[in-house]
C-alpha positions, 0 to 999 in steps of 0.5 A: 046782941043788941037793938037797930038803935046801936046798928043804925048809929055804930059801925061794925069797925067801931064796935070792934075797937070799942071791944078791943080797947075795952078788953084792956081794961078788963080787971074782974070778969064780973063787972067786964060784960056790964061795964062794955055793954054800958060803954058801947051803948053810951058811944050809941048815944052820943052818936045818935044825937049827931046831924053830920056824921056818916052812921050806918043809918045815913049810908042805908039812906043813900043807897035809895038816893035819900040824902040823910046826915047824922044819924037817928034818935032810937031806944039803944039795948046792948048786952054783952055775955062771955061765953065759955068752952064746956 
């Protein structure tokens, strides 16, 4: 679950890898949720503070034939939970 400050500055196909490569790095199921949730808000914030990548913001824009580059300062909320069969 999270924000329009992660969805407006990450695309779905990032967040996917970001999972993947993070699921090797899983070592205790405790810390898993909290270390991922920090790694993918961070990458959020770092692309938010760019003025030339091709975020989901600036593709939004340009289906009104707004010409927006870069991305979009936004407050960024990431939680990641495991959710487990009964």
């Amino acid at each position: 679950m999270a924000k329009d400050g992660l969805f407006d500055n990450v695309h779905n196909h990032e967040l996917e890898k970001l999972v993947h490569d993070k699921l090797v790095d899983l070592r205790k199921l405790e810390t898993f949720s909290k270390m991922l949730a920090q790694k993918i808000a961070e990458y959020a914030l770092q692309k938010s503070e760019s003025k030339t990548l091709y975020t989901p913001f600036a593709e939004e824009c340009s289906k009104f034939n707004k010409y927006r580059p870069g991305s979009k300062r936004d407050d960024i909320t990431v939680i990641v939970a495991h959710v487990f069969p009964r």
